[in-house]
C-alpha positions in Angstrom: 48.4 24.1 -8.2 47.6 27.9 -8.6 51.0 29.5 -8.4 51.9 33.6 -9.1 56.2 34.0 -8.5 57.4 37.5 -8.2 60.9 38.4 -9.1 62.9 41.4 -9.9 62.4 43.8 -6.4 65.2 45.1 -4.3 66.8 48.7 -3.6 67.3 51.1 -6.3 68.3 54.9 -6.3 65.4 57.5 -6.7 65.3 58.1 -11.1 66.6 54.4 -11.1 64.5 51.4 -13.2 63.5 47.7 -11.9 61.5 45.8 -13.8 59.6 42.6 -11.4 58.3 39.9 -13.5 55.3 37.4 -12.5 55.6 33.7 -13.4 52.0 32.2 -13.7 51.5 28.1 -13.4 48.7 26.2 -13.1 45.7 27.8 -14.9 45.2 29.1 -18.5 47.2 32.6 -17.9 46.3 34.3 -21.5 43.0 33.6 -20.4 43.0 36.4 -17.5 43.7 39.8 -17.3 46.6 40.9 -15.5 47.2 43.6 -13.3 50.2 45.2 -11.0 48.9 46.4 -7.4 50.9 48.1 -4.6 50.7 48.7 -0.8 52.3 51.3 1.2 53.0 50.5 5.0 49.4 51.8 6.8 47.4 51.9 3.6 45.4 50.0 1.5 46.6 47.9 -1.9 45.9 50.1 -4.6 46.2 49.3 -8.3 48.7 50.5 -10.0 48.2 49.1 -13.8 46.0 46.7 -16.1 46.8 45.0 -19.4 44.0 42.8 -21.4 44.3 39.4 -22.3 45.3 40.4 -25.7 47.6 43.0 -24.0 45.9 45.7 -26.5 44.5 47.8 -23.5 46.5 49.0 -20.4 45.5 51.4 -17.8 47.6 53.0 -15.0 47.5 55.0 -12.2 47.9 58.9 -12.8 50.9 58.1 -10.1 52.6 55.6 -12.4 51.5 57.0 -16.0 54.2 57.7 -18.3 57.1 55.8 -15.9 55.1 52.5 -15.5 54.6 50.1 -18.4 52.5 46.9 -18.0 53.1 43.9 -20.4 52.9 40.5 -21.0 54.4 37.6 -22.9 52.0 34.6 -22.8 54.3 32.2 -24.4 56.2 32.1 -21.8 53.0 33.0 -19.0 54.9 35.9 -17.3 53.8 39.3 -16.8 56.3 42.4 -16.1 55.9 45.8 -14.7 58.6 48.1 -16.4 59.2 50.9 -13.9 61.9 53.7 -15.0 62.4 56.9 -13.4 61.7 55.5 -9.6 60.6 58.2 -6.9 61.3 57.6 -3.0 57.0 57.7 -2.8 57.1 54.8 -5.3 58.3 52.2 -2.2 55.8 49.8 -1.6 55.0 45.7 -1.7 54.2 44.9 -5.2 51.7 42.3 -5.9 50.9 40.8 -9.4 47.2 39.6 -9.7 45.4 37.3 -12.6 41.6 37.7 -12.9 39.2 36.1 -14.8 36.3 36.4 -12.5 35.4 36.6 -8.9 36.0 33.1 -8.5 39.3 32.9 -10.4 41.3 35.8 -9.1 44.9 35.0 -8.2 47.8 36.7 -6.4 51.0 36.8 -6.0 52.7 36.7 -2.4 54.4 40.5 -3.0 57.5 42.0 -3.6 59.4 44.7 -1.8 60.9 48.2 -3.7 62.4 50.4 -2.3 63.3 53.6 -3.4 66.1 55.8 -1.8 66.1 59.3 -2.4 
């Protein structure tokens, strides 16, 4: 069974740091790219960083660039958003995906952070 587990949300101060971590079961995790996404109450999920299979190529937001960092250990088939320097605008459900393809393209259920300012 396909299974994504987020951990790691809560409350933290505005120029606080959380770091969520994504525990993958059930399919070949160093296999797929991984990626971070967010949604905002009234708007759609947006992406908020990649990282490779290899975990040689990340990309992020311009939102998240520079504050963010995206990484993975596939040892232990987690992946971890590092986010330092937290702003009120950065509250938001987090959801960790694994893709491989349009047919294997998993989620996580979401996270909530929330950022007080």
């Amino acid at each position: 069974q396909v299974q994504l587990v987020e951990s790691g949300g809560g409350l933290v101060q505005a120029g606080g740091s959380l770091r969520l971590s994504c525990v993958a079961s059930g399919f070949t995790f160093g296999r797929f790219a991984i990626n971070w996404y967010r949604r905002i109450p009234g708007k759609e999920r947006k992406l908020v960083a990649s990282l490779t299979t290899g975990g040689h190529r990340s990309n992020y937001a311009d939102s998240v660039r520079g504050r963010f960092t995206i990484f993975r250990d596939n040892s232990k088939n987690t992946m971890y958003l590092q986010m330092n320097s937290l702003k009120p605008e950065d509250t938001a459900v987090y959801y960790c995906n694994a893709h491989y393809n349009k047919h294997l393209d998993f989620w996580g259920q979401g996270i909530q952070v929330t950022v007080s300012s």
